[in-house]
C-alpha positions in Angstrom: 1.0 36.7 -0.7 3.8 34.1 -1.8 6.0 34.7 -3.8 6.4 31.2 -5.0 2.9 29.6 -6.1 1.5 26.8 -4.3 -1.7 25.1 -4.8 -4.7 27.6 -3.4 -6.1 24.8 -1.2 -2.7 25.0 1.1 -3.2 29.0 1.2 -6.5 27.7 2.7 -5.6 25.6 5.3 -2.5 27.6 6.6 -5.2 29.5 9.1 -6.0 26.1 10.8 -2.6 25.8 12.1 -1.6 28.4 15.0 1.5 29.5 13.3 3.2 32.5 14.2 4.0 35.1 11.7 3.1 35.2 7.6 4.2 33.4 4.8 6.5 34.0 2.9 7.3 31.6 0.2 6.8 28.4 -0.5 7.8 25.6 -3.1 7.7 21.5 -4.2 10.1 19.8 -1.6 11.5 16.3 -1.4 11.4 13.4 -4.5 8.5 11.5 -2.6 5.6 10.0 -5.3 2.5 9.6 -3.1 1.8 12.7 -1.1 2.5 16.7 -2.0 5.2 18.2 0.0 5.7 21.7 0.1 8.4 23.7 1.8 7.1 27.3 3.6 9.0 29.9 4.4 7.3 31.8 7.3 8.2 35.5 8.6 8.6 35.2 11.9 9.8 38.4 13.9 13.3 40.0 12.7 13.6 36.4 11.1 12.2 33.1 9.4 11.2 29.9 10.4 10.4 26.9 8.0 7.5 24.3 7.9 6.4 21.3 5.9 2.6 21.2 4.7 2.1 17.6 3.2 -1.3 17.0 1.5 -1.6 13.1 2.7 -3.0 10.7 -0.6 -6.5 9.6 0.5 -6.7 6.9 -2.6 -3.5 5.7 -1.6 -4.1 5.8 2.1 -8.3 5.1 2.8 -8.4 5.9 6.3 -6.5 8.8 7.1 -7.0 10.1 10.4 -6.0 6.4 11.7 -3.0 7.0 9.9 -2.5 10.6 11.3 -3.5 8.7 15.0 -0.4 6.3 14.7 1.8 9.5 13.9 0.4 11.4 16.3 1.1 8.1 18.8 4.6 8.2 17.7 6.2 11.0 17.1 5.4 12.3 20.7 6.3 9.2 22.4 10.1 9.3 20.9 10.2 12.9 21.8 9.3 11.9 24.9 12.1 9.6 24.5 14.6 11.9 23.2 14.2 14.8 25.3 14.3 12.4 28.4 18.0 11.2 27.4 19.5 13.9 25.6 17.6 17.5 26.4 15.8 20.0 25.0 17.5 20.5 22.4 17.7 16.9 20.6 14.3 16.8 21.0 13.7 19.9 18.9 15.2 17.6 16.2 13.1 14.6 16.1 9.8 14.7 13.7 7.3 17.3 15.5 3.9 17.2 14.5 2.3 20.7 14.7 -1.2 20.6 15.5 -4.4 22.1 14.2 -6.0 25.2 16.7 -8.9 22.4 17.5 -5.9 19.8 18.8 -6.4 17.5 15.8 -3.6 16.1 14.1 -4.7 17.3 10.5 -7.1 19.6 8.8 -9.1 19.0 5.7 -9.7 22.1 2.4 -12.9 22.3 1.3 -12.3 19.5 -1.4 -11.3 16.6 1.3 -8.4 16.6 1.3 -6.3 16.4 4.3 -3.3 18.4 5.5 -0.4 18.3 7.8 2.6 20.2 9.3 5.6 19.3 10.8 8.9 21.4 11.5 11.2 21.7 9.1 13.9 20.4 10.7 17.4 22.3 9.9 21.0 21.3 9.2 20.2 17.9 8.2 19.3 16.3 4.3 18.7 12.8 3.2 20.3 11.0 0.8 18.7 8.6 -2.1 21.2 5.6 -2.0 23.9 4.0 0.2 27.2 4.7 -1.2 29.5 3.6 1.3 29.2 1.5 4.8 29.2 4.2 7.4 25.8 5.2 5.4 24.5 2.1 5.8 25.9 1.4 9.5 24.4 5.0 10.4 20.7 3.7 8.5 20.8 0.8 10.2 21.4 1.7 13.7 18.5 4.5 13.0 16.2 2.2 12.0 17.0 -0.1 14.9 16.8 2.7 17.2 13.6 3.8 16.1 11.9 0.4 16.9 13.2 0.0 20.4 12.1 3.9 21.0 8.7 2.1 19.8 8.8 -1.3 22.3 6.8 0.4 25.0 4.4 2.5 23.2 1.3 3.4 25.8 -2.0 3.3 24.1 -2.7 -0.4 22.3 -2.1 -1.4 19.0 -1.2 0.8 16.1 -3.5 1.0 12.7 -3.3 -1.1 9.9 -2.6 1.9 7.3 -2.4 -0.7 4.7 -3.6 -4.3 5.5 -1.3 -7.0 5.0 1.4 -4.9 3.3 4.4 -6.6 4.1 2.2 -10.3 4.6 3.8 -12.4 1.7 1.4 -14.9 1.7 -0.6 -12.6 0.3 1.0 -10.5 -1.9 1.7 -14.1 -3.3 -2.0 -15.3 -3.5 -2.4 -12.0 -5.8 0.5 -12.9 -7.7 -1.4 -16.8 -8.5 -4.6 -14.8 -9.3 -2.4 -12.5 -11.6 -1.0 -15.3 -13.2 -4.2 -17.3 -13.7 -6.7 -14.1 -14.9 -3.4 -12.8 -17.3 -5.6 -9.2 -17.6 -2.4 -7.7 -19.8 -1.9 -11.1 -22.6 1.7 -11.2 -21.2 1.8 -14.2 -19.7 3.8 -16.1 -22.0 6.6 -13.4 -22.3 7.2 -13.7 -18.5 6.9 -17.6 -18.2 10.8 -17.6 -16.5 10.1 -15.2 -13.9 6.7 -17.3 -12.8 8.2 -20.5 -12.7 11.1 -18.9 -10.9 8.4 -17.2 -8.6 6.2 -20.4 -7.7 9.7 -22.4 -7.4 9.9 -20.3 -4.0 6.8 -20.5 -2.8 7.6 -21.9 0.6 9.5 -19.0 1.2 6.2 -17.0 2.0 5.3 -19.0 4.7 8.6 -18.7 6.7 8.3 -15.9 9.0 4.3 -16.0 9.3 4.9 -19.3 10.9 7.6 -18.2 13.1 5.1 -15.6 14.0 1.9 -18.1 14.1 4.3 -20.2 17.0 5.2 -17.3 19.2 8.9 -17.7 17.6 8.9 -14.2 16.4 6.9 -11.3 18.0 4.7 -8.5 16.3 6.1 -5.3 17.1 5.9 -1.2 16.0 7.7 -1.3 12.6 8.4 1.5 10.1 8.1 -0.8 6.8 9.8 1.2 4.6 13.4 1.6 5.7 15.1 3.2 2.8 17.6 5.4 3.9 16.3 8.8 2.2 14.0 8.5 5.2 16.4 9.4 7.7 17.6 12.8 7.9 21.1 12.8 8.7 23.4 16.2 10.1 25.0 18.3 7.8 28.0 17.9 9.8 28.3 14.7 11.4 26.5 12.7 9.1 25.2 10.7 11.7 21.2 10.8 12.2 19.2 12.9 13.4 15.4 11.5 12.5 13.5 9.1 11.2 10.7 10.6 8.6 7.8 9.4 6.6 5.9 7.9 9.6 2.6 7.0 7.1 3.7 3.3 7.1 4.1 2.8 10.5 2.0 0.3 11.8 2.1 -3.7 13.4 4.6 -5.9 12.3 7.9 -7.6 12.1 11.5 -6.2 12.9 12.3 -8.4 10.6 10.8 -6.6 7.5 12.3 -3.7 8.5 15.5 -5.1 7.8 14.7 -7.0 5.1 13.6 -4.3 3.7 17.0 -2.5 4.5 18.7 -5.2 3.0 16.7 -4.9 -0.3 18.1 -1.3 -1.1 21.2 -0.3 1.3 22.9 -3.9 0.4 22.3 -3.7 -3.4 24.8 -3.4 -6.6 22.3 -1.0 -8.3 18.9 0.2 -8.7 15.4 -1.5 -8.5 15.2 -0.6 -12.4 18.1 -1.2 -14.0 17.5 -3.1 -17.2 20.5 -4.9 -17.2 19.6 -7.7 -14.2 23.1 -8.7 -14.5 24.1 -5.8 -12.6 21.8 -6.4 -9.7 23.7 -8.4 -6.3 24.0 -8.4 -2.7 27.2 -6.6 -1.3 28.4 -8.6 1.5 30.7 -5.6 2.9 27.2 -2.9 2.6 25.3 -6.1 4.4 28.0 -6.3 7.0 27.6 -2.7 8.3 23.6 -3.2 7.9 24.1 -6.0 10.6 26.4 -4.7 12.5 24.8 -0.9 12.7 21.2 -3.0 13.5 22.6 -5.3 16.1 25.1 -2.1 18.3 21.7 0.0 18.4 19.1 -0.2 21.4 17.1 -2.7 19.3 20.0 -5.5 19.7 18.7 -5.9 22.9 15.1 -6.2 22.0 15.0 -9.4 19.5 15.2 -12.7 20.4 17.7 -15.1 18.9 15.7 -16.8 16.2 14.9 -12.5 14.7 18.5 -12.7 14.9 19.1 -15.8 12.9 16.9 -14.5 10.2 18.2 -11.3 9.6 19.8 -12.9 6.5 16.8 -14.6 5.2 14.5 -11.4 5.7 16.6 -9.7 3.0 15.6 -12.7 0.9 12.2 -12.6 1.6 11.6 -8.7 0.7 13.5 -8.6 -2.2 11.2 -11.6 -3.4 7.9 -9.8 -2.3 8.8 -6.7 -4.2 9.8 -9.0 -7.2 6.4 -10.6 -6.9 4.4 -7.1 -6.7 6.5 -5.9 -9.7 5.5 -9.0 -11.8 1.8 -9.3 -10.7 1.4 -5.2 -11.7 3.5 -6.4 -15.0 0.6 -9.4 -15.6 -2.4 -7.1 -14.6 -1.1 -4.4 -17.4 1.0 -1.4 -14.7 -2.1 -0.6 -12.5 -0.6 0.3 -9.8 3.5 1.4 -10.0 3.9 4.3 -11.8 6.3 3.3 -15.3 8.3 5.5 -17.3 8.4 2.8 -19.8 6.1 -0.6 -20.9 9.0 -2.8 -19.3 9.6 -1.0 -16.5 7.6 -3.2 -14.0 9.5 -6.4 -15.3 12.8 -4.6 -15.5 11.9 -3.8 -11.5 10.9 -7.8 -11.3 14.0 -9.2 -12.7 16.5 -7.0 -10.6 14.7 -8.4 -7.4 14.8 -12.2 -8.5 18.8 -11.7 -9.3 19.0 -10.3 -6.2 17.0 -13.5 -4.6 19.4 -15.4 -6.5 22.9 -13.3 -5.3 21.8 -14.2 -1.6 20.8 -17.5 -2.1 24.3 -17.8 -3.6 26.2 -16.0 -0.3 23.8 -17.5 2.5 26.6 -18.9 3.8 28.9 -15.8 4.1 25.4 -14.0 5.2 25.2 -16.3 8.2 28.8 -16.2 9.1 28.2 -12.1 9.0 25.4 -12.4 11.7 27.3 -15.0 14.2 30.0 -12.3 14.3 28.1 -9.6 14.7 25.6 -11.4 17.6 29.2 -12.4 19.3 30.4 -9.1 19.5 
């Protein structure tokens, strides 16, 4: 029995997985919003071992076991990796998916809904926010680690978990329709931040037609690189994993670091309601590059991914700014809001940040041809 209650479906599954020992405790772990994460606590002979049971969101994520495939794909291939160039032992480290007795990456409880464990991995935490540069040097190099682990994965291409996430021709075709069916009457209210959204319409195009031309290639991408998912030592600081796998699918390096860019780079939060606060800090965007380019992954791009490292931080920031807006115009159906503003508050912190690197392109671009030189 646990002496910490957990929902009764995870009691359930726990005899699917071929754990040793019992369980002890277990509670809520991590600050993630889509699935449930649990930490277990399991007695294991004069000691204890721990384990992470996720139940994965099936309305959030439709398909599942394509998305348990790709992590399945994944996370054995860069423990392959790992314990190829550095032992045993680092490869104990990296994200390890346990499977079910039947080989199976997941189980299901008798309602649906589907279940996963991984190793707890010990001695190492995350952090919520880059606070200084070795942080975001240490994320960046991670991140571009973790795709050049990925360059050679065996098998074909990865699942689409979520079609066209990070495809901002789309995300700005919803926008229009947003605009044009104005579901929440708040059209008017917003009328600066759509003409300031339509005014950089081109900008969607940019990399999809680098891509369309061969200029730019498709590769195994993580898509969302905020630095609470890597796990970092307790004692080094420097990384030890990359986590949260469920958004790992076909697409651009490039988005990656955009997407890097949009929240290790940044003055303040996504939320703040003072926009004024929000710009890019050239210093936090200088270790991003640099951290990105010294990692196995500098070897790996081509000289016009390169060139756009700059210009991918632009083009995130002004995809999230268009998702916050649209889910602002369609009335908050899909962002969880603590507050009735809280979707434009997120909208106008992007489109100042747009705006901050627009202003330091410049600077941004002399960043990059130092960093490629070195």
């Amino acid at each position: 029995m646990s002496s910490t209650p957990v929902p009764p479906e995870l009691h359930a599954v726990i005899p699917d997985f071929p754990l040793p020992g019992r369980l002890v405790s277990a509670a809520p772990h991590g600050s993630g919003h889509i699935n449930e994460t649990y930490a277990a606590v399991f007695a294991e002979g004069a000691g204890t071992r721990r384990y992470i049971f996720q139940k994965v969101n099936h309305r959030i994520f439709k398909n599942v076991p394509g998305l348990m495939d790709n992590v399945r794909r994944v996370t054995a291939h860069i423990a392959t990796k790992v314990r190829a160039a550095s032992g045993e032992a680092a490869a104990r480290r990296v994200l390890t998916l346990l499977p079910v007795r039947d080989g199976r990456a997941f189980t299901q409880d008798a309602a649906g809904g589907y279940w996963r464990v991984y190793d707890f991995i010990e001695g190492a935490h995350t952090v919520d926010r880059v606070t200084n540069e070795a942080q975001a040097r240490e994320a960046a190099a991670a991140f571009g680690e973790f795709q050049a682990q990925l360059a050679d994965l065996p098998g074909g291409r990865l699942f689409e978990t979520i079609p066209n996430f990070h495809h901002t021709r789309s995300r700005f075709e919803n926008f229009r329709r947003a605009v044009a069916e104005n579901a929440a009457g708040r059209k008017a209210e917003v009328a600066a931040e759509i003409d300031f959204a339509f005014s950089r319409e081109a900008d969607a195009d940019v990399l999809l037609n680098l891509l369309a031309r061969g200029e730019v290639s498709e590769r195994v991408t993580h898509n969302d690189t905020k630095i609470n998912n890597v796990m970092l030592d307790d004692t080094t600081g420097r990384t030890v994993a990359v986590i949260d796998l469920d958004t790992i699918m076909p697409g651009l390096p490039l988005y990656d670091f955009g997407e890097m860019v949009r929240t290790s780079a940044s003055s303040t939060a996504e939320d703040d309601p003072d926009a004024g606060n929000m710009r890019v800090l050239l210093p936090l965007f200088r270790a991003l590059v640099e951290g990105y380019l010294a990692s196995a992954v500098g070897g790996v791009l081509n000289a016009t991914e390169r060139a756009h490292l700059g210009f991918a931080g632009k083009l995130m920031t002004y995809e999230n700014g268009l998702r916050f807006l649209s889910d602002y115009l369609q009335g908050d159906i899909y962002y969880k809001i603590k507050h009735p503003r809280h979707n434009l508050d997120r909208c106008r912190t992007q489109f100042a940040l747009v705006r901050s690197i627009e202003a330091s392109q410049d600077a941004m671009t002399r960043i990059i041809a130092a960093a490629v030189r070195t």
